[in-house]
N, C-alpha and C positions, 0 to 999 in steps of 0.2 A: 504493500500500500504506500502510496506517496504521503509526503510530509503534511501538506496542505490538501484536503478535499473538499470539495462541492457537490454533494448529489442532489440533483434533482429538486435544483431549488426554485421554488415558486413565492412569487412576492407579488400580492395585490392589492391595491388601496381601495376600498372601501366595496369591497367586492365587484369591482370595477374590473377593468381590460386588464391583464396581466404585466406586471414590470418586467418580471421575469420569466420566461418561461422552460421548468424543466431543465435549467442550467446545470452544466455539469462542467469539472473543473480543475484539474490535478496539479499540484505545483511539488517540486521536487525540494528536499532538502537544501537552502545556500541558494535556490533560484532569485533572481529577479522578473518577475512577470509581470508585463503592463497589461492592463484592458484599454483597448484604446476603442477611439468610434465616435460619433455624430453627439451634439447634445440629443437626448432623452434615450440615448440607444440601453441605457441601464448601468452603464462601466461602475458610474456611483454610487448606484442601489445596490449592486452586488457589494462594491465596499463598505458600505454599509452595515450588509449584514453581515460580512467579516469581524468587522471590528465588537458587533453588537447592538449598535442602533437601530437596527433592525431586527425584528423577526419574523424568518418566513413562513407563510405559510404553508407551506408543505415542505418535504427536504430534511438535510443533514448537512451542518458542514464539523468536520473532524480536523482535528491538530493535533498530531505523532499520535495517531490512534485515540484520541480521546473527543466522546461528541461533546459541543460547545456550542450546541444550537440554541439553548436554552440557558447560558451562562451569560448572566451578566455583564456588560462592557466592562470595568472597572474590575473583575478580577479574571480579565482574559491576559493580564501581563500581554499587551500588546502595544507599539512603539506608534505615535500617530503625528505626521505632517501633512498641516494642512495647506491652501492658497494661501492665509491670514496667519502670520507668524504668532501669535497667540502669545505674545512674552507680555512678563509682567515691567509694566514702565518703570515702577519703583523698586527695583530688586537687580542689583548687577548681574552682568553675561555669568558668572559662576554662579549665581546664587540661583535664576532661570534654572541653570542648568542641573541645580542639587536639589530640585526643587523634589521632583519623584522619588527620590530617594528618602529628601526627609520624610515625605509622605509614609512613607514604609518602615521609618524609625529603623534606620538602619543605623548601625555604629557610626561616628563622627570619622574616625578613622578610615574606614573602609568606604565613606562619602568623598575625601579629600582626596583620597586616589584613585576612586572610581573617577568624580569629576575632572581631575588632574591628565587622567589617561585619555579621555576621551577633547578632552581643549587641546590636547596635543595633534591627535588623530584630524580632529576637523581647521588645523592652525588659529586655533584663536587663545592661544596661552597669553598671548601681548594684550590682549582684548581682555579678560578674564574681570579686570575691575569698572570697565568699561558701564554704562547703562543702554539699554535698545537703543534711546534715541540719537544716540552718538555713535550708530554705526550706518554702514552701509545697508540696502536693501539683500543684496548678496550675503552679507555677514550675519543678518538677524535668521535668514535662512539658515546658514551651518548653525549657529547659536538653536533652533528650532531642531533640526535634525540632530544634534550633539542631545539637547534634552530628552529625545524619543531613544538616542540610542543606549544612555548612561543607564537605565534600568535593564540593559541587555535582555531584548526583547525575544519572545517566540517569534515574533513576526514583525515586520513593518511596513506600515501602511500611509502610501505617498498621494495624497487627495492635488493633484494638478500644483503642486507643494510651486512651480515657476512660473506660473501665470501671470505673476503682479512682477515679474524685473524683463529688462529691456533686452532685446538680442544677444547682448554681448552676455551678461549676466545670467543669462539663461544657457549659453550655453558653456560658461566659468561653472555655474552648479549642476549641468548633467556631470559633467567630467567629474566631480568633487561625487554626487552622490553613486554613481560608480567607482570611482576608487575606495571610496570607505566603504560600500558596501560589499567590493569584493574581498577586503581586508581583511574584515568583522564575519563576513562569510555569512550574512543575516538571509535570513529566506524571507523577501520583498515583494510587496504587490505595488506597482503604482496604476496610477490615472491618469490619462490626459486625453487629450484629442488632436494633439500634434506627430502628426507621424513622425517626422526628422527624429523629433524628440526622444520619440519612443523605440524606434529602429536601433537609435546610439547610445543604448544604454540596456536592453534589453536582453535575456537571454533567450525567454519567450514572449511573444506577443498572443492576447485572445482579442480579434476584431470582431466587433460585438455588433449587431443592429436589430430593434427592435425587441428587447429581454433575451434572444437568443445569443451565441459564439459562432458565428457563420467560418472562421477558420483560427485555428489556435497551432503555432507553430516557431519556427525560430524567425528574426528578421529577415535573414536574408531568402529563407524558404517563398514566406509571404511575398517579397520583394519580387520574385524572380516569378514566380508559382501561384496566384492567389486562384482559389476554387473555386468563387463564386463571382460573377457578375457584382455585387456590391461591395466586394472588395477589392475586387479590380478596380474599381471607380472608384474608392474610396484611396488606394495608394496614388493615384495617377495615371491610371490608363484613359488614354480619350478614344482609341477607336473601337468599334463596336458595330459589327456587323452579321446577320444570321447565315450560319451554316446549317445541313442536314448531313447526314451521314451516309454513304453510300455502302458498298455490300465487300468491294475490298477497304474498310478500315480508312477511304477518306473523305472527303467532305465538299458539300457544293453549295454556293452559292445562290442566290436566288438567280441569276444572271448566268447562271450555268459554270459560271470557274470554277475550276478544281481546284482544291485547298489541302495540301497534306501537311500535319502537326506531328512530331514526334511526340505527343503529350495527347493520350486516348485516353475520352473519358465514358466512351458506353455506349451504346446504342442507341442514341437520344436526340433529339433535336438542340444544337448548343446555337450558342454566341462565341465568335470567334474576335480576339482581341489582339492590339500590339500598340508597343508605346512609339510614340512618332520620332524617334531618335532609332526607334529597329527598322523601320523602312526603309530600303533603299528604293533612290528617285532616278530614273532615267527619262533620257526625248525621247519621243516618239510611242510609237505602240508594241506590242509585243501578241499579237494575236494567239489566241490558244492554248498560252505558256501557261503552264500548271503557278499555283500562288504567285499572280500577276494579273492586274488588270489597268487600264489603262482610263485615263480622266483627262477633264481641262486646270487648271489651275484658275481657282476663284478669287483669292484672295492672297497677297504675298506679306508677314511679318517680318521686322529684321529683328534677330535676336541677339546680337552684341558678333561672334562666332561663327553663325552660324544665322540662317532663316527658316522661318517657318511657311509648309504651304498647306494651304487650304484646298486636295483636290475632289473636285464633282467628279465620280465614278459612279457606275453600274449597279454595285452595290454599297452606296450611299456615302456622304463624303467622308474623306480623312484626312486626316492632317500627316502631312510627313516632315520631317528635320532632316536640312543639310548645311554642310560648311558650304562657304560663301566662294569656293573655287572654281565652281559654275552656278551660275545666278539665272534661274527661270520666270519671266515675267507670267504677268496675269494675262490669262488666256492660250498659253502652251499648251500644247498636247505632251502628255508625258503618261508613262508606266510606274507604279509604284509594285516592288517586286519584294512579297511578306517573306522570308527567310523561317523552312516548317521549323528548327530550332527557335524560335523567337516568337511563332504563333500559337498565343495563348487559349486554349478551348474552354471555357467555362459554362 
């Protein structure tokens, strides 16, 4: 059994449409796993009922074998970063920080070097006598995660913890909460809804939409692989066009082209996907030619590198991306030529 489990968890507000539906969810010992996904798709209702603020109704969730479906937030020993740094204004960055501990009437001694070890780990030993309001945004952050970590938690639970700092600082504290978190070896759940975010920091990702996990796997799996049409959309893919399946294993077009994928997913009627940096763009047409067909150009972007086209095809328009070493005006006739390694069947 894994460290972290989810069965079958159901969460409905007031016997209304479900948050959740039949979630299920396994996170391994030292993991970092994000839920990432749309506002309402559930990532925070499931965290929720992690931490305890929630109870589902129906379901189990278990931590190293023991159910916690029914326990209390407050004696789940669980580490929690929120958006809102939650520090006390009148209490120095140590005293924040020894604050769970004293809660717990632990020895003075064994507080002074817990909280000791852990200002070192997050670098804020110089800060230590510090107050919130004389740090940085980025700094009240570690200061937040140092306090969630000093109780050496079962688990830690990262609620969109970089939403309120600025690009730069946002991306000063993914790096910061992966390294301490691979350090500490903490079995992690966060939230957000920034892919980059979640991609650079993750070990596993669960893309969520609508209370379901429509694909739960490593970044770069999802990256590369995503299963389903709204997660192909939801990383980045813009083209999207209908295939059927023919009787040797490959697939046609509405417009008749032949489409072969190294990536079969069943007998079924799919959507066939690719991101506009996998097409390659040529003049002219290519009649015939298996994954190839051929369009006008609609509309031309310049993208810094490289430009973007916009072409009207057959089977509906797509965009393709090339460097600027041949430059296609609007209204060309050109072949946009899908590569079966690079076409995505979902």
């Amino acid at each position: 059994m894994s460290y972290v489990e989810l069965k079958d968890i159901r969460v409905s507000y007031d016997n209304k449409a479900d948050i959740l539906k039949d979630l299920n969810l396994s996170i391994e010992k030292g993991e970092l796993v994000s839920l990432l996904g749309p506002s309402g798709c559930g990532k925070t209702t499931t965290l929720r009922v992690i931490a305890g603020l929630i109870e589902p109704n129906d379901g189990e969730f278990v931590v190293d074998n023991k159910n916690l479906t029914k326990v209390p937030v407050h004696k789940r020993e669980f580490g929690m970063v929120f958006q809102s740094y939650a520090l006390f204004p009148h209490l120095t960055i140590k005293e924040n920080v020894a604050f769970g501990l004293k809660l717990r009437k632990e020895k003075k001694q064994t507080i002074e070097k817990k909280v000791n070890d852990i200002l070192a780990i997050t670098g804020l030993e110089e800060l230590s006598n510090r107050y919130p309001k004389q740090l940085s945004g980025g700094q009240r952050q570690r200061v937040a995660l140092a306090r969630a970590l000093v109780i050496e938690p079962k688990l830690l639970l990262l609620d969109e913890p970089l939403s309120n700092l600025d690009a730069k600082l946002r991306l000063q504290m993914r790096i910061e909460i992966k390294r301490i978190q691979s350090q500490l070896g903490i079995t992690s759940v966060f939230v957000t809804h920034d892919q980059e975010e979640c991609f650079s920091i993750s070990d596993k990702v669960a893309v969520m939409n609508k209370g379901v996990i429509e694909q739960f796997d490593t970044p770069e799996e999802i990256y590369k692989n995503p299963k389903t049409e709204f997660v192909a959309r939801f990383i980045g893919f813009e083209n999207f066009f209908k295939l059927a399946p023919t009787e040797d294993w490959k697939y046609k077009a509405v417009d008749g082209t032949v489409f072969e994928s190294t990536r079969q997913w069943g007998p079924a009627k799919r959507t066939g996907t690719i991101r506009p940096d996998d097409i390659e763009i040529s003049e002219g047409t290519e009649p015939n030619a298996n994954n190839a067909v051929s369009g006008k150009v609609k509309v031309r972007t310049f993208l810094g590198k490289s430009y973007q086209y916009e072409v009207e095809t057959p089977i509906g328009t797509l965009l393709a991306n090339k460097a600027d070493d041949v430059i296609y005006q609007v209204g060309d006739i050109v072949t946009l030529s899908i590569p079966a390694h690079k076409l995505i069947i979902v």
